[in-house]
matplotlib code that plots the C-alpha trace (Angstrom):
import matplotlib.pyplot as plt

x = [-2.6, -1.2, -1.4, -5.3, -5.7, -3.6, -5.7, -8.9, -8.4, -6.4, -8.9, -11.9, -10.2, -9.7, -13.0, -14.9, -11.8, -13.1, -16.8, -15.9, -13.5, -16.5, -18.9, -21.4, -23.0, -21.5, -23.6, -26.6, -24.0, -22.8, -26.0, -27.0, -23.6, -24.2, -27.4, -26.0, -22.7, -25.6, -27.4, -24.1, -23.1, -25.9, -25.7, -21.8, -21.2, -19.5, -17.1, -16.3, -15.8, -13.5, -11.7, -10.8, -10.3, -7.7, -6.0, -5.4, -3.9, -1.3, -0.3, -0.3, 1.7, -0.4, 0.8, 1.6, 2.4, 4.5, 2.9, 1.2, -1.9, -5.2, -8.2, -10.5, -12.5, -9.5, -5.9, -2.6, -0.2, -0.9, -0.6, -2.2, -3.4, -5.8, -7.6, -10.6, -10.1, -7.0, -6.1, -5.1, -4.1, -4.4, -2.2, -4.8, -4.5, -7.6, -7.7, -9.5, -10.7, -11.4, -13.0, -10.8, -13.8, -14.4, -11.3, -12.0, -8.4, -5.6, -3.2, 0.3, 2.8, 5.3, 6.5, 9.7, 10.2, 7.9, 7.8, 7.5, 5.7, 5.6, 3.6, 5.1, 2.9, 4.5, 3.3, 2.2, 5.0, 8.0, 10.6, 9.4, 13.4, 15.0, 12.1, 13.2, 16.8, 16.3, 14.1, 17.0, 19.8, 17.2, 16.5, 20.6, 20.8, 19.1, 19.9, 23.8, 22.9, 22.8, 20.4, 18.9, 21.4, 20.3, 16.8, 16.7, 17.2, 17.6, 18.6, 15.9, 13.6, 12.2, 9.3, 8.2, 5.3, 2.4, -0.9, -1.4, -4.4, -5.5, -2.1, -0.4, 2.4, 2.5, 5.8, 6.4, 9.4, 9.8, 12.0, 12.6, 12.7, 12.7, 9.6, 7.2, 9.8, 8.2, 6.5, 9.6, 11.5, 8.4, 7.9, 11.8, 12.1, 9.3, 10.8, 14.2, 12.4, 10.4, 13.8, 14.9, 12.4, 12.8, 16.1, 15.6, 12.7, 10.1, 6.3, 5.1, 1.3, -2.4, -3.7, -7.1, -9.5]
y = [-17.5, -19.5, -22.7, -21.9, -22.2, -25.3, -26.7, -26.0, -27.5, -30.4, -31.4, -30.5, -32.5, -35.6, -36.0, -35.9, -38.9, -40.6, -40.6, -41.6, -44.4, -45.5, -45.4, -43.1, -40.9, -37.4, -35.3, -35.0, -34.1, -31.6, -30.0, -29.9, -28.3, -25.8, -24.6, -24.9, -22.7, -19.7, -19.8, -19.8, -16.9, -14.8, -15.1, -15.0, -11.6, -10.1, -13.2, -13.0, -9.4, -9.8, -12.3, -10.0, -6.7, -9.4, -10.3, -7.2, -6.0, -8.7, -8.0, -4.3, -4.5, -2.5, -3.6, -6.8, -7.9, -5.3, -2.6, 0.5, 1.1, 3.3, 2.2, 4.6, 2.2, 1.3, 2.0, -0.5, -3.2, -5.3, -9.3, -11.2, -10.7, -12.9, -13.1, -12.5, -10.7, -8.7, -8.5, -5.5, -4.4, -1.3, 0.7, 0.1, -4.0, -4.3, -6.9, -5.9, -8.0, -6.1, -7.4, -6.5, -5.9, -3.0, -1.4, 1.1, 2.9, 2.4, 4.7, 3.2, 4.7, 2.0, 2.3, 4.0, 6.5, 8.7, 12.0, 13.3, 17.0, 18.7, 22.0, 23.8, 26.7, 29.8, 32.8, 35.5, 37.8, 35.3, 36.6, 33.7, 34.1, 32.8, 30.2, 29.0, 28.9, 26.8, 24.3, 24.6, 24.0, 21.0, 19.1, 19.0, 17.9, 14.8, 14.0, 13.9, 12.0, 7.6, 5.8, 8.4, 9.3, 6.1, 7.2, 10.1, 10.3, 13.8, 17.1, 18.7, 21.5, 24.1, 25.4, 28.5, 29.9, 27.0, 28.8, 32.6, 31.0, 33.5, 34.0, 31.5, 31.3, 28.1, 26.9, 23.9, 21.2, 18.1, 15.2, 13.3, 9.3, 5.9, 4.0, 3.3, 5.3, 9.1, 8.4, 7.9, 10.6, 12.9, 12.2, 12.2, 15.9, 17.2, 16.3, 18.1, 21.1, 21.3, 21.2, 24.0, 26.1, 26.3, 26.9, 29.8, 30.7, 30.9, 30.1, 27.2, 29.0, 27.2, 27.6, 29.5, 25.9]
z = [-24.2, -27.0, -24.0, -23.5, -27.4, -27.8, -24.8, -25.9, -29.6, -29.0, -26.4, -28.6, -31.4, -29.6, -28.1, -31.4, -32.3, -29.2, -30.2, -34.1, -32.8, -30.3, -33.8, -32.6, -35.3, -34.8, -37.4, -34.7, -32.2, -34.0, -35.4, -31.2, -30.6, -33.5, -32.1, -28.4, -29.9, -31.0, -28.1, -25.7, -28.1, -27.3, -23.6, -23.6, -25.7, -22.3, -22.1, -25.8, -25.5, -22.2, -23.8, -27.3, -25.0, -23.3, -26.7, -27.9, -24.8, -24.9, -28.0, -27.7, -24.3, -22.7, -19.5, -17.4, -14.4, -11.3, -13.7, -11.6, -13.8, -13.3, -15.2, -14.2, -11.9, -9.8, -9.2, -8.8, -9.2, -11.4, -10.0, -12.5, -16.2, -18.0, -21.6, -19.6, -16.4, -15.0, -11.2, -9.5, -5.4, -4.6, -2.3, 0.9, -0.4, -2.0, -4.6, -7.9, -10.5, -13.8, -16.6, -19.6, -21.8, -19.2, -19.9, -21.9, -20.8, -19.0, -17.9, -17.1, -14.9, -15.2, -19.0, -19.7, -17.9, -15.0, -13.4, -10.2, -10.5, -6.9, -6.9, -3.9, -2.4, -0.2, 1.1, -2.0, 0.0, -0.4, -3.3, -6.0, -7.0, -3.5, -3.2, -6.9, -6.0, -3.3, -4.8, -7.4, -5.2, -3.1, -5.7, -7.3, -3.7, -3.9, -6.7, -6.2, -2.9, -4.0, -3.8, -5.7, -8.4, -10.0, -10.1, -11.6, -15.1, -16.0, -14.0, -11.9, -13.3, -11.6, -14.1, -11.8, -10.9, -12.1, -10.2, -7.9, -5.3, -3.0, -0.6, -2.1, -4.7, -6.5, -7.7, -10.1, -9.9, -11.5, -11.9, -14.6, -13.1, -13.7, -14.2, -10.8, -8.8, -8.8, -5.4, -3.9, -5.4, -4.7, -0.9, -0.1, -1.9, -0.2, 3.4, 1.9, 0.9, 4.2, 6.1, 3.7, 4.0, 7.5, 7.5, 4.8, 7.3, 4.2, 4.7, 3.5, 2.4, 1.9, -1.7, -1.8, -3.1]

ax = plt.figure().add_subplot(projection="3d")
ax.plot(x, y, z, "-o")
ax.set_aspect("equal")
plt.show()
């Protein structure tokens, strides 16, 4: 940013050097470039606003590069971020260019700390309490087991029952992680939990839409 600036007014200084040094008359250059500025101004209101939605961002952190962020038009990694434009790829590799001036929020799962929240539905005839104990007993698991151990920042909470949909008992557990990391943690518990299940012989149910 502060290399754009620098750019742009060194380079705007030493041209109008130039033309003095060469003795041409610059106050009719400069009226022209006045009205040129206005009329540019009008037509540019997007760029202008792209390029202050880009400013404050920098200087608010919102995010930057290797961040996961959702914008509401698109989803990501971050590659690139400009005054005027930030670049995004998507988890099926699409490449998204957003306009900052666009952004009107930005949701950042990359900042401090994330969660994975896995909302695990049985059959409405399962005894909550065993299904609770071993989601308990599951997630302590994986988290004693590296590489995960480093992942996980807190010990794993089962919250209980989160919904009742039609035959279905929804159960809540979450995990406390390291930023960008609650997909992995989330996909590696479920495959633990299916494995449990089965060997505890309870059904896995369909929530009622």
């Amino acid at each position: 940013m502060l290399r754009s600036i620098a750019s742009i007014i060194i380079m705007g200084t030493a041209a109008f050097s130039i033309l003095g040094s060469l003795g041409l008359n610059l106050a009719p250059i400069l009226a022209s470039a006045s009205v040129i500025g206005v009329a540019v101004g009008f037509g540019a209101q997007n760029i202008v606003k792209d390029f202050l939605a880009g400013l404050f961002m920098l200087l608010e952190d919102q995010y930057g590069v290797g961040d996961v962020i959702d914008v509401g038009s698109a989803k990501g990694t971050v590659e690139a971020v400009t005054l005027r434009v930030t670049r995004m790829r998507d988890v099926d590799g699409t490449v998204w260019y957003v306009p900052n001036g666009e952004i009107k929020k930005v949701g950042n799962e990359s900042q401090n700390w994330g969660r994975a929240v896995l909302d695990i539905p049985v059959d409405i005839n399962e005894d909550t309490e065993k299904v609770k104990e071993i989601l308990q007993t599951t997630a302590d698991e994986l988290v004693a087991d590296s590489p995960w151990s480093d992942i996980v920042l807190e010990q794993p909470s089962v919250w209980g029952v989160q919904a009742l949909a039609g035959d279905a008992v929804v159960i809540r557990v979450v995990l406390k992680t390291v930023p960008g990391r609650q997909g992995d943690i989330a996909r590696e518990l479920r495959e633990r939990v299916k494995r449990a299940f089965d060997e505890a012989g309870v059904t896995v149910a369909t929530p009622a839409p």
